[in-house]
C-alpha positions, 0 to 999 in steps of 0.5 A, spaced: 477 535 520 481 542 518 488 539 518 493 544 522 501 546 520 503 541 525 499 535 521 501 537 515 508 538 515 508 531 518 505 528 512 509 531 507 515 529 511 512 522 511 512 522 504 518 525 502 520 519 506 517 514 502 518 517 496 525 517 497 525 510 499 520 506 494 525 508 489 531 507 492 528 499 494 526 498 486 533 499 484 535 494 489 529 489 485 534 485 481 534 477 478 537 473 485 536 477 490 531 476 496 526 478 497 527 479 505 534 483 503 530 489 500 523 489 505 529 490 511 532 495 506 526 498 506 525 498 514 531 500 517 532 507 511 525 508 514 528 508 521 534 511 519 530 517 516 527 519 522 520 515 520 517 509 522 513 503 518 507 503 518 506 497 516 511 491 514 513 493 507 509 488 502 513 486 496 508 483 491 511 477 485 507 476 479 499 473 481 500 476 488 497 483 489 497 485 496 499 483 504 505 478 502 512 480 506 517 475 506 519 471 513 525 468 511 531 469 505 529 463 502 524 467 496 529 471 491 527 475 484 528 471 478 528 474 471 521 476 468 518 476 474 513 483 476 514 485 482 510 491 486 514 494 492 509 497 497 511 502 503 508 506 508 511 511 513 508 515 519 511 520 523 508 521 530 502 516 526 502 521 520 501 515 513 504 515 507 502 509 503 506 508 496 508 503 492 510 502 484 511 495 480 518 494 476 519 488 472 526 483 473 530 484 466 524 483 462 520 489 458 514 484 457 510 487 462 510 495 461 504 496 458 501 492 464 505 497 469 504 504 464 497 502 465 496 502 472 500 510 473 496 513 467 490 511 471 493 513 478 495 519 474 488 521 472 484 519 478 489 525 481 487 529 476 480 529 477 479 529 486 478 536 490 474 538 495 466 534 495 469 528 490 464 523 489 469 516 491 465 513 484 467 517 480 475 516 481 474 509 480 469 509 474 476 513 471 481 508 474 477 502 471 476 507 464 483 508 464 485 500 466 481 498 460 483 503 455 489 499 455 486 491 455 486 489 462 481 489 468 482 492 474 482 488 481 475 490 483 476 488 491 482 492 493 481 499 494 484 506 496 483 508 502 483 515 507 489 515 511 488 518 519 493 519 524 495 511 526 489 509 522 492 506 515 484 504 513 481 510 515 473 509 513 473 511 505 474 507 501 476 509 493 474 503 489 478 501 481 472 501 478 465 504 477 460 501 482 453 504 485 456 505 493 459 512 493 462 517 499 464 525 497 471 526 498 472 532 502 478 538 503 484 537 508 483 528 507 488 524 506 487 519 501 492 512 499 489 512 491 491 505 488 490 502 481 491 495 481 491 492 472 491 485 471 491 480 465 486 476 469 479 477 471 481 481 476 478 475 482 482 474 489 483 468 493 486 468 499 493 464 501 496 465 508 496 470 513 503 474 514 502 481 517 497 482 523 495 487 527 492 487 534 485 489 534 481 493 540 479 488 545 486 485 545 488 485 552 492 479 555 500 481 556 503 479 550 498 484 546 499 489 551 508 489 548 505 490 542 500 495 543 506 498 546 510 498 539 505 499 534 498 501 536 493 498 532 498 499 525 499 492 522 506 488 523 509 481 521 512 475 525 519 479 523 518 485 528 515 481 534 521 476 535 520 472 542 513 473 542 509 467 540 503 470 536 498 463 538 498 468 545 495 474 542 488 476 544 483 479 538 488 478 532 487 481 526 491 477 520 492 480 513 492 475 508 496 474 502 491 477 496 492 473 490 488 474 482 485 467 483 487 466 477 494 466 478 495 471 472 500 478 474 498 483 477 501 490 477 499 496 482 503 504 482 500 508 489 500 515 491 498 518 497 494 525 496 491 531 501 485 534 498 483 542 498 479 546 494 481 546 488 485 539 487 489 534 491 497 535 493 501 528 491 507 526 498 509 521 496 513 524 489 
């Protein structure tokens, strides 16, 4: 799909937003603070901005590695923990998906987060126009590596299209054989996820949820009205009973299975000729 000056504009201001936000979220990452008070920081500068979530924003704490967002204020940071914030910001349906780690009054995990930006930071280097998918992951897993830890191999990047957070491509953290080209005018999330584990998931409870497209009772239909198809938690929906829903899709929490931290650093691109803008710096 050509992109036109309409679309684009809308990324990149849905990524100037984002960007905005993910960093002004990790500063409010501090030892006694609740988890919850920092998500709904993140939503409703979102809404302040002029943007809307696209998803409820995940915070990921230590063995954690994706779909968690907290329900109540009761989770606080503690000193030592490594904790990912993940934001995703759409304009009329236009998504900026990012997210960065931080770690709370500790340093003994900068190598572990160093080594997730330096790997997102050559993935960007190497993706234009006809890109090989396999050939990004080959460069996170490399990059990953270097410093002495696995990548998570089950958690990919994705491309980004209008109110569609997992659009059809999929980028993966490492080298493996299945392969798609990255064409011009994509948008694409690029997310390294490093690891002191194996780089294993196991699977806890469902927190966020989405409708899917055969949901049609009238609860779903209140819903569909608010967010479409994009991911939502229990959170946003107060009122409504979520056991009354129709074809609901559940986004489980995402843990390393061996419970060792994961840290993960993403940025959202679009793909020309010659390389690839990043919006969300």
């Amino acid at each position: 799909m050509q992109m036109n000056y309409v679309v684009y504009e809308n990324y990149l201001e849905a990524g100037k937003i984002a960007a905005v936000i993910r960093k002004k979220a990790l500063s409010r990452v501090s030892e006694g603070i609740p988890l919850l008070e920092v998500a709904e920081y993140v939503e409703t500068s979102t809404y302040d901005m002029g943007a809307k979530p696209a998803f409820p924003c995940n915070i990921s704490v230590n063995e954690v590695a994706s779909h968690y967002t907290p329900e109540d204020y009761t989770p606080c940071f503690k000193r030592g923990d490594v904790v990912t914030v993940d934001i995703g910001v759409h304009i009329d349906g236009y998504i900026a998906d990012t997210a960065a780690t931080t770690e709370v009054s500790t340093d003994k995990h900068k190598k572990l987060i160093r080594a997730t930006e330096e790997a997102l930071d050559n993935a960007i280097s190497c993706i234009r126009d006809k890109t090989q998918t396999r050939t990004v992951g080959k460069v996170i897993e490399k990059t990953i590596k270097k410093y002495g830890f696995n990548t998570v191999k089950d958690l990919t990047g994705h491309s980004l299209e209008q109110y569609n957070l997992h659009a059809g491509i999929t980028v993966p953290n490492h080298g493996g054989f299945f392969s798609r080209t990255i064409k011009k005018d994509a948008v694409i999330a690029i997310e390294p996820f490093a690891t002191y584990g194996k780089g294993n998931i196991k699977y806890g409870k469902p927190y966020i949820f989405a409708l899917g497209r055969r949901s049609d009772d009238e609860e779903s239909m209140k819903i569909k009205e608010r967010f479409g198809f994009l991911p939502f938690s229990k959170r946003w929906i107060q009122g409504l009973n979520i056991e009354n829903f129709s074809g609901l899709r559940e986004y489980s929490e995402l843990m390393e299975s061996s419970g060792e931290i994961v840290a993960q650093t993403e940025h959202t691109v679009i793909v020309n000729e010659d390389g690839c803008e990043v919006i969300t710096v």
